[in-house]
C-alpha positions, 0 to 999 in steps of 0.5 A: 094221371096214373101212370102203369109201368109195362112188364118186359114181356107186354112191351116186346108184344106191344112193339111188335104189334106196332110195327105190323101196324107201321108195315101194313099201315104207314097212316096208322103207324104215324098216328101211332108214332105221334102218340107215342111222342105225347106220351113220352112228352107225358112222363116227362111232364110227371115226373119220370126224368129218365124220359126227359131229353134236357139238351136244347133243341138248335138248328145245325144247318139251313140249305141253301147255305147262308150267304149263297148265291146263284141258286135256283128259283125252284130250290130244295129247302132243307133243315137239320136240326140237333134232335128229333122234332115232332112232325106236327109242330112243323107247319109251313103255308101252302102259298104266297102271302102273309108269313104263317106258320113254324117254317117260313120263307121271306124275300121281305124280311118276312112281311109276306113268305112264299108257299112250301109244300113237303113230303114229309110223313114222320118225326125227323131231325131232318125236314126237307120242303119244295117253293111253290110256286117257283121263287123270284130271280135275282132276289134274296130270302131268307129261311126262318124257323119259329118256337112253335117246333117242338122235341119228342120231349117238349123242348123248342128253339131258345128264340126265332132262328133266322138265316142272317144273310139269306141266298140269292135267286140267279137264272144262271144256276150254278150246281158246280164246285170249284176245281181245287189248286195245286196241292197244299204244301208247307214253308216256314216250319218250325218248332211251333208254327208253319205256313199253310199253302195251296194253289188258287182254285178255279170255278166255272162261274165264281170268278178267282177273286171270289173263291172263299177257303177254309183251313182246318186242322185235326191233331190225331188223323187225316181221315178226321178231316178227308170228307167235307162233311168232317172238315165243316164239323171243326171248330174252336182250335182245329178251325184254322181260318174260316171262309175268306176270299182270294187267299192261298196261304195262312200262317199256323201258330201255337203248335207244340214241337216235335208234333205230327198235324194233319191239315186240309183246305176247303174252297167254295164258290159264290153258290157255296158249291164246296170242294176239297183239297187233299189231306196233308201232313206236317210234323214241327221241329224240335224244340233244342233252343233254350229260353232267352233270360229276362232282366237280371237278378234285383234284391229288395226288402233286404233285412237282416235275416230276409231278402226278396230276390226278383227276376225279369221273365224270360222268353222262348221260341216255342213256350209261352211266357206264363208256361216257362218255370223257374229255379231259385238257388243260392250259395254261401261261400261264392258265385263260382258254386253256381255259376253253370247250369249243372252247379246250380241246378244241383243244389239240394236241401237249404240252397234249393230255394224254390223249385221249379215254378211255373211263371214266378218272378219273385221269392222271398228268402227267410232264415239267412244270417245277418251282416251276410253275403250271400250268393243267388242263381235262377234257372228258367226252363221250357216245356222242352226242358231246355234251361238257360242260367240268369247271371248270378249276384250277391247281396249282403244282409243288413246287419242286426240292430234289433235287441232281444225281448226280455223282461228282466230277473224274476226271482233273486235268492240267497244261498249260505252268506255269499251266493244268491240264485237269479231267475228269469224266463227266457227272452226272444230275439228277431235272430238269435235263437233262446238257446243262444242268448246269454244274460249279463248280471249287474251287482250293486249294493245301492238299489237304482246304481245297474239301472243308471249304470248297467256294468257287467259283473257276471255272464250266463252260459248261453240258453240259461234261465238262472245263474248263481252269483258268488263271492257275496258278503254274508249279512249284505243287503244286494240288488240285482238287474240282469238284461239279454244280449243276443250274438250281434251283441245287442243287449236290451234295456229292462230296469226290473230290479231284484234284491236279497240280502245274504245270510250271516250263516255260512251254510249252502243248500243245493248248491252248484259244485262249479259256483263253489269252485269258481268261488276259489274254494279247491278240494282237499279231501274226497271220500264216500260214506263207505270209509273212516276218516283219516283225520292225519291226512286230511290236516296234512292237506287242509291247510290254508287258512278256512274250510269248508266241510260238504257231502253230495251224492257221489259224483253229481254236479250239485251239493247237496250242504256245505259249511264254511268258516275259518279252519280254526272254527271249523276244527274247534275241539268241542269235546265230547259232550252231547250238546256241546258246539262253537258258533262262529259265522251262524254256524254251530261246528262241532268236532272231536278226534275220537266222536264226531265232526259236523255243523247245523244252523247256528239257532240249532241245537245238536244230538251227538250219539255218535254222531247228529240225531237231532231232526229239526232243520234236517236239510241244514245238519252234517255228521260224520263219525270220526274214528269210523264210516258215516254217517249224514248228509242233511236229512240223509241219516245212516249212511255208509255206503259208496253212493254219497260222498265227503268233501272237504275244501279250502281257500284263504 
């Protein structure tokens, strides 16, 4: 099938056209109509979804209503349904017998249907059809409408719709709606309920016991409800309470405080003849009462740096339980910071634990401290913002058993004859952070002794990665086993042994200025590069019982070299030969009043032109000129300025 699409100018003369048609002809203009109705049924079919409708076609309303009584036996059978229906697919039969077509009338559960004519000439979403002949008296039918009815668009009813109760035929008809009550007023009221009432109504027929009422409530408007029409169209929340006999009150829950509700009442008779009361407006109270606290505050999964505080949930006169929300706080020093809502409710940062949160009864606190006191406060607060506060309570961290994680030395290495350097990557810990745990060195001069007996002879600053042990014996075999120990106090137990032997030289490269002092040494000399040696006064200061000579840049805290030996070696005349040198200690010391003083290994050779030329093993080689400024610091040659500097220490 092709289908052409219309230009706006043939459309316009098309319509036109049809409705002279309609006008002059109303025959024509129903076959013309029906047409109209295959064809958009067509398109749809081929593909032009812009023609579908694609809501379900349904039965809004059957007259006479379901569950009626006292109704003609000549009634007008009228149904409504949601959308337009096609005017050929309702068939009704023209007299009494076995039950045909899409609109059917039945006293027999549809066994045999008495006849309908109607009137009908055109596609409606309201049909509307006469009995004929007359129905039975006292009996009751029932309406039913088939899947043979159809849309414009295809669509039928999901299944067969049948009246459920039907209505029932009487020779007393009764076409009268009640006389409402008295008018309705309201009791009870509060911040999220009130009491409905209305005075009984009174019927010509139904008796008072028989009279149904409706309640029905609109949140914005009375006009929303001031007819029957719109009352009858409320559902789900605004249907207060539906048809129910001989009652003259009905109690109103789950309103909001403060709020403003429009409220009416329908009454009928047995014959559903309807009236109406008239529209009458409440508005609830404020809501000023606070929430009423749960059970107290619990503690579980209490740890050393964790805890799990819980609560009972909290009621209130006008939020629902699920809607109530929570504030958990603490303090550090006291109950006392937090024991009124306005202190608790203004902690902030770290003391502000969980903010408000809707239906939670439990919270699980993290980063405390261990063997600590800490102080708790939940608020509860309602929709209104009224809060009330949960008593406070403490609950003490367990204390920290767990030691740290740490696998122990890495690297031991020998610095001059009497310091070695430890290595290690930093352990972990459950509580103590890496930058505050500190290493605690075991010494021995036995392999195995720190394993078996762990005896601390030294301690690292907190955070360290290595530390320097001092006051060595040159030429001695050393082993070393360093374990974490975190702030509690708990040390770990790794057995990793490392050992190194110290150097019969006495040299020091790189070396901590601090190791050296705290290895007794104490300055006696300090000058830069930039002046000559004042050889009178520094053996005027320098006198105890060995030396050590060292050069640095100016200032920092690592030494670049150092040498040490007994004064006696260190200041031997070695005159001025080039070559000439002492060893003592695994150093080779030269000095001359007038030439040079300085020291290289002691399997080195030295240069004197001056001073030290030689470049083998620079980085152990120190000269200076002894009359003059100058003149090198390890592989640092010709040096006279002020940014390094010559040190000279001492110790017996």
């Amino acid at each position: 099938m092709k289908i052409y699409t219309m230009k706006r100018k043939s459309l316009l003369i098309f319509l036109f056209s049809f409705f002279s048609i309609y006008e002059c002809n109303p025959e024509l203009g129903k076959v013309v109509t029906e047409t109209l109705s295959d064809a958009v049924f067509l398109s749809c079919l081929t593909g032009q979804t812009s023609k579908c409708e694609t809501s379900t076609l349904s039965v809004v309303s059957i007259t006479p209503d379901n569950g009626s009584a006292n109704i003609s036996s000549s009634p007008t059978i009228k149904i409504i349904f949601n959308q337009t229906v096609v005017l050929d697919s309702v068939s009704i039969q023209s007299s009494s017998g076995v039950c045909s077509g899409s609109v059917q009338i039945s006293k027999d559960d549809f066994s045999t249907c008495a006849g309908l004519t109607s009137n009908q000439d055109s596609s409606s979403s309201e049909y509307s059809f006469s009995t004929s002949p007359s129905l039975v008296l006292n009996a009751t039918y029932k309406v039913k409408v088939t899947t043979a009815v159809k849309t414009l668009y295809g669509k039928t009813l999901s299944q067969d719709y049948v009246q459920k109760d039907g209505f029932s035929t009487s020779s007393i008809v009764d076409t009268t709606p009640p006389t409402i009550g008295s008018a309705i007023n309201f009791s009870g009221i509060n911040v999220t309920s009130l009491n409905v009432n209305w005075g009984a109504g009174t019927d010509d027929i139904t008796a008072l016991a028989n009279l149904q009422y409706k309640v029905v409530k609109d949140d914005t408007s009375s006009a929303n409800i001031s007819t029957i029409v719109l009352a009858e169209t409320k559902t789900g929340a605004d249907l207060l309470m539906d048809w129910t006999a001989n009652v003259t009150t009905f109690a109103v829950t789950g309103l909001s405080p403060s709020t403003n509700y429009h409220f009416v009442v329908l009454v009928r008779d047995a014959a559903h003849n309807k009236a109406i009361y008239v529209v009458s407006s409440q508005t609830t109270t404020n809501d000023v009462t606070s929430p009423t606290v749960g059970t107290g505050i619990t503690f579980s999964s209490v740890a050393d740096t964790s805890m799990t505080v819980n609560w009972g949930q909290a009621t209130d006169d006008a939020t629902g339980s699920a809607s109530l929300q929570y504030k958990l706080v603490k303090d550090n020093t006291s109950t006392a910071n937090i024991n009124t809502i306005a202190a608790a409710n203004a902690k902030a940062g770290a003391d502000l634990l969980m903010d408000w949160a809707a239906n939670t009864l439990t919270y699980n606190v993290t980063a405390l401290s261990p063997s600590s006191s800490y102080h708790f406060a939940v608020l509860v607060k309602d929709s209104a913002g009224n809060i009330s506060l949960y008593t406070p309570a403490t609950q003490a961290t367990s204390a920290d058993v767990i030691a740290p994680s740490f696998a122990g030395v890495t690297t031991a290495t020998p610095n001059g004859g009497t310091f070695v350097t430890l290595n290690w990557t930093a352990g972990s810990d459950n509580v103590t952070i890496p930058a505050n745990l500190v290493y605690d060195i075991c010494v021995s001069t036995s392999s195995g002794t720190c394993q078996t007996t762990f005896t601390v002879n030294s301690t690292s600053t907190a955070g360290a990665t290595s530390h320097t042990v001092s006051s060595l014996t040159p030429n001695t075999s050393y082993y070393f086993l360093v374990r974490a120990r975190d702030q509690a106090g708990n040390r770990d137990g790794n057995t990793t042994e490392r050992s190194a032997t110290t150097p019969v030289e006495n040299i020091y490269t790189n070396i901590s200025f601090t190791n050296i002092l705290a290895d007794g040494w104490s300055i006696c000399m300090q000058e830069d590069y930039s002046a000559p040696l004042n050889l009178s006064s520094i053996f005027a200061s320098c006198t105890q019982t060995n030396l050590m000579l060292a050069c640095r840049l100016t200032g920092d805290s690592t030494v670049i070299l150092a040498a040490y030996g007994a004064t006696s070696d260190v200041t031997f005349d070695t005159g001025v030969n080039s070559n000439v040198v002492h060893s003592a200690g695994g150093v080779n010391w030269y000095f001359n009043a007038s030439q040079a003083w300085g020291f290289t290994l002691g399997s080195e050779p030295v240069n004197k032109n001056s001073c030290d030329i030689e470049t083998s093993v620079p980085e152990k080689r120190l000269c200076w000129h002894a009359a003059s400024s100058g003149w090198r610091c390890g592989a640092a040659t010709g040096l006279s300025g002020n940014n390094y500097e010559r040190l000279i220490l001492q110790k017996n």
